[in-house]
C-alpha positions as YAML, in Angstrom:
chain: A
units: angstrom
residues:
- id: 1
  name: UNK
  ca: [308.64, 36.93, -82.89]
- id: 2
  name: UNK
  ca: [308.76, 35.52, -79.44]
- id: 3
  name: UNK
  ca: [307.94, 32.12, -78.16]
- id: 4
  name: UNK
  ca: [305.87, 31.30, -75.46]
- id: 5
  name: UNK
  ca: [304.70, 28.00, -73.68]
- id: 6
  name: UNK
  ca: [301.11, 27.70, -73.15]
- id: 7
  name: UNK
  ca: [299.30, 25.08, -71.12]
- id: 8
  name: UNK
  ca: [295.60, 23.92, -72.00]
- id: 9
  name: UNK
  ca: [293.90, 20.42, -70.88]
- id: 10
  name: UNK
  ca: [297.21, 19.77, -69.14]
- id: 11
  name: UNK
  ca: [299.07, 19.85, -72.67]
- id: 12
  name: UNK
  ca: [301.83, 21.94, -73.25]
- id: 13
  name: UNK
  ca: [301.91, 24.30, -76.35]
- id: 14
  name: UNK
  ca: [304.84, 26.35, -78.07]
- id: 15
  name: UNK
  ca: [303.51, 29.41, -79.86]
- id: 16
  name: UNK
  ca: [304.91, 31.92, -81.32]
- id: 17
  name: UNK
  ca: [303.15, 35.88, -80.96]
- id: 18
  name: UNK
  ca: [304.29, 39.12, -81.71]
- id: 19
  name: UNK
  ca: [307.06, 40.79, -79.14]
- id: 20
  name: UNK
  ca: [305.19, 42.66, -76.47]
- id: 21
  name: UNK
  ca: [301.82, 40.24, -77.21]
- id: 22
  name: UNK
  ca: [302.81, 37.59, -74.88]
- id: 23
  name: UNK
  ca: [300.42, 39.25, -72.12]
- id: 24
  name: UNK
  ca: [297.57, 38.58, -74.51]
- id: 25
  name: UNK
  ca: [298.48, 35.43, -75.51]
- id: 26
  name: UNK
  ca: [298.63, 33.83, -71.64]
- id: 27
  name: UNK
  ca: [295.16, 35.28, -70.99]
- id: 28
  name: UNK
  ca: [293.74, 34.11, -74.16]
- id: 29
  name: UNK
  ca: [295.44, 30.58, -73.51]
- id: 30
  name: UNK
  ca: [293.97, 30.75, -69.70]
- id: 31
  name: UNK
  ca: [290.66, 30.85, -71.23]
- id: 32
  name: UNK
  ca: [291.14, 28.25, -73.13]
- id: 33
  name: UNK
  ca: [292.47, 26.33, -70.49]
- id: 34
  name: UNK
  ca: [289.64, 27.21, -68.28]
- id: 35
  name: UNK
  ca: [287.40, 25.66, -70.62]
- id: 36
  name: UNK
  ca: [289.59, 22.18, -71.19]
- id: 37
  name: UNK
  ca: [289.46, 21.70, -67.75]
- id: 38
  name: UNK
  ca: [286.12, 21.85, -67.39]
- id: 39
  name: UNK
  ca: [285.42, 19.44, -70.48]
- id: 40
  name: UNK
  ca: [288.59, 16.90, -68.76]
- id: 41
  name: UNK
  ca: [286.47, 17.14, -65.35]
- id: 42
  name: UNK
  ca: [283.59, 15.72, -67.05]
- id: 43
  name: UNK
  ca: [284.50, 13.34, -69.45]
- id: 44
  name: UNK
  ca: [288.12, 12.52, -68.47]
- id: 45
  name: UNK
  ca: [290.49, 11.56, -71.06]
- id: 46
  name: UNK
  ca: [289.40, 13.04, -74.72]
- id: 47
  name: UNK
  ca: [291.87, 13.45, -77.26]
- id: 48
  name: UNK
  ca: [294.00, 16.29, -77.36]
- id: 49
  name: UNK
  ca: [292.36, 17.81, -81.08]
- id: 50
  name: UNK
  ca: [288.58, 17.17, -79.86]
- id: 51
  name: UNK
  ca: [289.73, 18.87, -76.63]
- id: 52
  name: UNK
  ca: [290.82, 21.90, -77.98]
- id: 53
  name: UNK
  ca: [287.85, 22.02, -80.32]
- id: 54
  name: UNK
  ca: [284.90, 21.43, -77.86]
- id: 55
  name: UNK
  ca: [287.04, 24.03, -76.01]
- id: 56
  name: UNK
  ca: [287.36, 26.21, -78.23]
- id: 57
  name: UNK
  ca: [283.41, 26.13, -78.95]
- id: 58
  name: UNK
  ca: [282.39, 26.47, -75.40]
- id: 59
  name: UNK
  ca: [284.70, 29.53, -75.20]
- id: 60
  name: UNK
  ca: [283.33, 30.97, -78.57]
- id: 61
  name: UNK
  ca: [279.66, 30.03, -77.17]
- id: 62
  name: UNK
  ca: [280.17, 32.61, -74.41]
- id: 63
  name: UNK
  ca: [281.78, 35.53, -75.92]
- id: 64
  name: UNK
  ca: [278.74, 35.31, -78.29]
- id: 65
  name: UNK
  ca: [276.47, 35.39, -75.42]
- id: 66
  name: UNK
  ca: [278.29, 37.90, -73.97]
- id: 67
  name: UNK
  ca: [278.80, 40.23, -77.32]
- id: 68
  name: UNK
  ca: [274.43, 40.18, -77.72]
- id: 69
  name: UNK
  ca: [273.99, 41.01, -74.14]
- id: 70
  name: UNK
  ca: [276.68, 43.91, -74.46]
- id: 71
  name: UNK
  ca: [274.88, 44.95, -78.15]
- id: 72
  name: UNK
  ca: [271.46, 44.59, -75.98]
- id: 73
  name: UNK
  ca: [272.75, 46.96, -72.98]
- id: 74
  name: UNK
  ca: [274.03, 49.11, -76.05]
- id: 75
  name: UNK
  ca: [270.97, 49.56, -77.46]
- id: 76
  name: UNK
  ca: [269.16, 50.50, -74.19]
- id: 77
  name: UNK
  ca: [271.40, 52.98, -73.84]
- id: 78
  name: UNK
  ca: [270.60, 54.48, -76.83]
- id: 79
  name: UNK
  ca: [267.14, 54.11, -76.07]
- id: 80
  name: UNK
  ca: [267.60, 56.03, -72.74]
- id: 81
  name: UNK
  ca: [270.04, 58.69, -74.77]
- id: 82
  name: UNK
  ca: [267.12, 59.48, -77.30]
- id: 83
  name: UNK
  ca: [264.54, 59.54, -74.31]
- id: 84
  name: UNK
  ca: [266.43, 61.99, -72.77]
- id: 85
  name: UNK
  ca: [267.60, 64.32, -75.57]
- id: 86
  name: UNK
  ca: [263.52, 64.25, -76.51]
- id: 87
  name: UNK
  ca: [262.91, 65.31, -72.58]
- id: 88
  name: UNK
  ca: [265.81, 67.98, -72.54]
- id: 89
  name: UNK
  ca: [264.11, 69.42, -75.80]
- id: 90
  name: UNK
  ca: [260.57, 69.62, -75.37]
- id: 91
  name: UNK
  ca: [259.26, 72.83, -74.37]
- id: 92
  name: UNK
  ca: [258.39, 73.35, -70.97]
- id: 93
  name: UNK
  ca: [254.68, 72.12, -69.66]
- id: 94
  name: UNK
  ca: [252.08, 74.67, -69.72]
- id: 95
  name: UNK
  ca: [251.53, 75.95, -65.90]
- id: 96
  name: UNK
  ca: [248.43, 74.82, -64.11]
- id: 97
  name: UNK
  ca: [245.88, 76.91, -63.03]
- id: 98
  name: UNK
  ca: [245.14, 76.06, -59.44]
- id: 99
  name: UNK
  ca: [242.08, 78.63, -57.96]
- id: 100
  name: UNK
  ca: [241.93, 79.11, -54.30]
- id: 101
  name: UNK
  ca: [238.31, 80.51, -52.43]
- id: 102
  name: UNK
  ca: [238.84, 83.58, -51.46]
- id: 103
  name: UNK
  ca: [236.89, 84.93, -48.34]
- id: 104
  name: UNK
  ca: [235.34, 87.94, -48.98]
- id: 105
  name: UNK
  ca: [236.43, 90.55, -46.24]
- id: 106
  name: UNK
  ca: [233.16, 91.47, -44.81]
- id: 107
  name: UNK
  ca: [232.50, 87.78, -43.94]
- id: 108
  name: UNK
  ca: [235.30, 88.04, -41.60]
- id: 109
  name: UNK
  ca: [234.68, 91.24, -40.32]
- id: 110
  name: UNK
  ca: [231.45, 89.40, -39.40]
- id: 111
  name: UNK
  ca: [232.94, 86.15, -38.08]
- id: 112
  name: UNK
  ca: [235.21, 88.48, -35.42]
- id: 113
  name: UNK
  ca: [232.20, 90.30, -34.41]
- id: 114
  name: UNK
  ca: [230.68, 86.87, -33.85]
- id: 115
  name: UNK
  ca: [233.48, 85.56, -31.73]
- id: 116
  name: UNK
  ca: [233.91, 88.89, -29.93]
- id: 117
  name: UNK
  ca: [230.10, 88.50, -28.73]
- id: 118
  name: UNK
  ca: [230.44, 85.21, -27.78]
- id: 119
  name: UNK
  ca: [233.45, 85.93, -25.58]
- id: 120
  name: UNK
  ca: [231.49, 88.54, -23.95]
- id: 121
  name: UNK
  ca: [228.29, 86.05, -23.25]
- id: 122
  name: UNK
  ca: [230.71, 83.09, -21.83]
- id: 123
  name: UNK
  ca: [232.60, 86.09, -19.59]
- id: 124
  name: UNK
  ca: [228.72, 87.12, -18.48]
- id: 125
  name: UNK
  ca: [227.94, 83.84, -17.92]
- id: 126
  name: UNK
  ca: [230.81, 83.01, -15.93]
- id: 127
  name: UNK
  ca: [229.87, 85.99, -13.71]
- id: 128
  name: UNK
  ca: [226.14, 84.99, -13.58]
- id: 129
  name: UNK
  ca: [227.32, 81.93, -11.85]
- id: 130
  name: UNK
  ca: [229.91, 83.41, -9.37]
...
């Protein structure tokens, strides 16, 4: 077991962890620092047990809040998963039938015959009037 000095509210803490745990043990003890400072900045002196409880609370407080938004986000995923396992297994939508006019061909035999006439009126006209 190895020993390690932890400091929370400005109190200083011998623990003893598991070899090779002392990482985990700082960061959980910075946490719990974090949150004794806060409580010290706003009431000043409290005593050292309510200290670490209220601290403790406040640091339980949000890793609840933080555990229901994480089962929350969890559960949209799913929600998104399902949604798109029912979209990559429904059958394919039925095409649309889309009907486009259709000009019969002697109308525009018709409509060039048209055009060609009028062409040759404006180019008689033209030399009417030169």
């Amino acid at each position: 077991m190895a020993e390690q000095n932890i400091s929370i509210g400005g109190k200083v803490f011998e623990v003893a962890c598991r070899d090779g745990e002392e990482q985990f043990l700082i960061a959980a003890a910075a946490m719990l620092d974090t949150e004794a400072q806060t409580l010290l900045a706003q009431a000043g002196r409290i005593p050292e047990g309510r200290m670490l409880l209220m601290s403790g609370l406040m640091l339980a407080d949000r890793t609840a809040a933080a555990e229901a938004a994480l089962a929350d986000a969890q559960s949209q995923i799913a929600a998104m998963e399902a949604e798109l396992t029912a979209l990559r297994n429904a059958p394919p939508p039925q095409p649309v039938r889309v009907e486009v006019p259709v000009i019969p061909e002697g109308v525009t035999d018709r409509l060039a015959e048209f055009a060609a006439r009028a062409e040759a009126l404006a180019e008689q006209m033209e030399h009417r009037e030169a």
